[in-house]
GUROSE-837319 format. One record per residue (C-alpha): chain; x, y, z. Coordinates in steps of 0.1 Angstrom, whole numbers, plus 2048, in hexadecimal, padded with zeros to 3 digits. Layout:
+--------+-----+-----+-----+
: cadena :   x :   y :   z :
+--------+-----+-----+-----+
:      A :   X :   Y :   Z :
...
+--------+-----+-----+-----+
END
This chain:
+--------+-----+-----+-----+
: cadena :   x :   y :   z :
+--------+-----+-----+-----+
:      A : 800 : 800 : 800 :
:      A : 80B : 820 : 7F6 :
:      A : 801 : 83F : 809 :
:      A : 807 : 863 : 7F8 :
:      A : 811 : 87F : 807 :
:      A : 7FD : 89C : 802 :
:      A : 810 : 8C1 : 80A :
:      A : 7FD : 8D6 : 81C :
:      A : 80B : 8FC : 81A :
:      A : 810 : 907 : 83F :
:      A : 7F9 : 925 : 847 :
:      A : 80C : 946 : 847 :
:      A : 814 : 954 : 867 :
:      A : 807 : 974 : 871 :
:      A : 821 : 98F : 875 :
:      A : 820 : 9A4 : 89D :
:      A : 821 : 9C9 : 88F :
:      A : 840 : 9DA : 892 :
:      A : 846 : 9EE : 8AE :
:      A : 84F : A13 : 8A9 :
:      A : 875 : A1C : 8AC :
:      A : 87B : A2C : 8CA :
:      A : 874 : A55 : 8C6 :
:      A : 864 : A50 : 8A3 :
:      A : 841 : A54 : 8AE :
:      A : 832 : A74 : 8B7 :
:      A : 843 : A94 : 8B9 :
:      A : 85F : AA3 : 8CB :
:      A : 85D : AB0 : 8EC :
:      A : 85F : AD4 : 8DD :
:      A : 84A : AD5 : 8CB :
:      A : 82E : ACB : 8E7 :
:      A : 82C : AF2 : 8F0 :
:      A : 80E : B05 : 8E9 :
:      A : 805 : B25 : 8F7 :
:      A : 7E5 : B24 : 90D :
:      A : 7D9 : B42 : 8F7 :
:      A : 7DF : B30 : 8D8 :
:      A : 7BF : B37 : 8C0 :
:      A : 7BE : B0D : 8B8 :
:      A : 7AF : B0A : 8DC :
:      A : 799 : B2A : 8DF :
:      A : 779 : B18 : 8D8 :
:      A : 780 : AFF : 8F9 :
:      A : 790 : B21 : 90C :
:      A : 771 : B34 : 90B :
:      A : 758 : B12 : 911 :
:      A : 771 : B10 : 931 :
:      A : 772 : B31 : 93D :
:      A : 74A : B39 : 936 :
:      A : 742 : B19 : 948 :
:      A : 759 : B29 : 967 :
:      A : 77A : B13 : 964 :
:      A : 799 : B20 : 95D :
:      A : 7B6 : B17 : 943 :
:      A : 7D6 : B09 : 952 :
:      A : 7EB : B04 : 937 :
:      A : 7EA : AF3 : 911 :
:      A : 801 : ADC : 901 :
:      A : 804 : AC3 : 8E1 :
:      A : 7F9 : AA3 : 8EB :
:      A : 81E : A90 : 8E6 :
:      A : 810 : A70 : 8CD :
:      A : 7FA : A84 : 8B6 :
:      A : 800 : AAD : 8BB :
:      A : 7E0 : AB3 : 8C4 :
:      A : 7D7 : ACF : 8D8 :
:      A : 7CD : AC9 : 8F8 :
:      A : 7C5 : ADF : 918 :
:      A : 7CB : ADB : 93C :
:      A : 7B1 : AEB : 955 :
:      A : 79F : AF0 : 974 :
:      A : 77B : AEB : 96E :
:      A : 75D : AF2 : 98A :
:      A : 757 : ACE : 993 :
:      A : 72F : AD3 : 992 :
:      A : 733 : AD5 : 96C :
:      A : 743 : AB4 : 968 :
:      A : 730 : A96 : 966 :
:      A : 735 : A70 : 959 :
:      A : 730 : A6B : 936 :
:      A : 70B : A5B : 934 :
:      A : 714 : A37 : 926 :
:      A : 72B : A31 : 948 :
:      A : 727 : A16 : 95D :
:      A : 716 : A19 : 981 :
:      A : 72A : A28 : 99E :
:      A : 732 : A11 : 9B7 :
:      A : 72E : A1D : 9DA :
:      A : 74B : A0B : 9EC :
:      A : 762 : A1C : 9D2 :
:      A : 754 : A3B : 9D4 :
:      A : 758 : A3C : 9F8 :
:      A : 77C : A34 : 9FB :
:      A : 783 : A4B : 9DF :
:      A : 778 : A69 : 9F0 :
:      A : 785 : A5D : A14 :
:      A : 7A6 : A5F : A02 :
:      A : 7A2 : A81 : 9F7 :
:      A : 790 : A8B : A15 :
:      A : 7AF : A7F : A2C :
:      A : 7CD : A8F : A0E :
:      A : 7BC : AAF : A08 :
:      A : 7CA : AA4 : 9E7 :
:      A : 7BA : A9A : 9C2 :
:      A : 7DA : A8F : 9B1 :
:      A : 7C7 : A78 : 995 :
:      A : 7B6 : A93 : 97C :
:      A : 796 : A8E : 96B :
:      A : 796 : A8F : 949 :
:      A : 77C : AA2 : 93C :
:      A : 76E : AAA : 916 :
:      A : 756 : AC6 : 90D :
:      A : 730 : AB9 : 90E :
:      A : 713 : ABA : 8EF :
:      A : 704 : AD9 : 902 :
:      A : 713 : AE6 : 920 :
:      A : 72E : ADA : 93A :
:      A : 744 : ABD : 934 :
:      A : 746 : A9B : 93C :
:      A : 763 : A84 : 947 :
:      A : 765 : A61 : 934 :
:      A : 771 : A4B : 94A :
:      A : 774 : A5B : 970 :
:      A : 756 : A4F : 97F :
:      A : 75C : A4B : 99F :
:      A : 776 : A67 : 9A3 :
:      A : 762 : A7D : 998 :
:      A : 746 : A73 : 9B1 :
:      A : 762 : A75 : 9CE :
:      A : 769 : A9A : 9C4 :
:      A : 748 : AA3 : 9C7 :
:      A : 73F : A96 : 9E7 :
+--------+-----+-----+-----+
END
């Protein structure tokens, strides 16, 4: 009895992507500057400073060179984006025990404008609850 051998090809492997070289992504430190009166974020500036916050500073966003602002916004006009999940109480609680017994908020909220007024943080559910009270 003879038995043939039949050659299967051997499925090609699928290749990891390549990492990016070290410092070839995004743009140089320098370049991150941008003045807080710059005219690319005086839409977001006045939205800030009508809803009673204040701009800190502004900067190009390292990866992309986008610009981005850092402020301090009234907390009362901050609110969870509506598709969030629940808060849960036991976080909630030792969240703002922390802060309580620091004096300190050293995790900042991230925060976008909102459809109307406002603005809403995407992800800081439960800090935001602990700043508030």
């Amino acid at each position: 009895m003879v038995r043939a051998l039949i050659h299967k090809p051997t499925p090609k492997r699928k290749r990891a992507p390549r990492k990016a070289a070290a410092a070839s992504r995004g743009i140089v430190p320098e370049d991150c500057r941008l003045d807080a009166a710059s005219g690319e974020i005086a839409a977001v500036r006045r939205r800030i400073e009508e809803e009673g916050g204040v701009v800190l500073g502004a900067y190009r966003d390292p990866l992309g060179g986008n610009p981005m602002v850092l402020a301090a916004l009234p907390i009362d006009k901050v609110e969870p984006t509506p598709f969030q999940r629940d808060l849960s109480e036991a976080h909630h609680k030792k969240l703002a025990g922390v802060i309580d017994k620091t004096g300190l908020f050293l995790d900042p909220l991230i925060a976008i404008t909102a459809p109307t007024k406002g603005f809403w943080t995407p992800n800081r559910r439960p800090r935001l609850a602990a700043m508030q009270g």
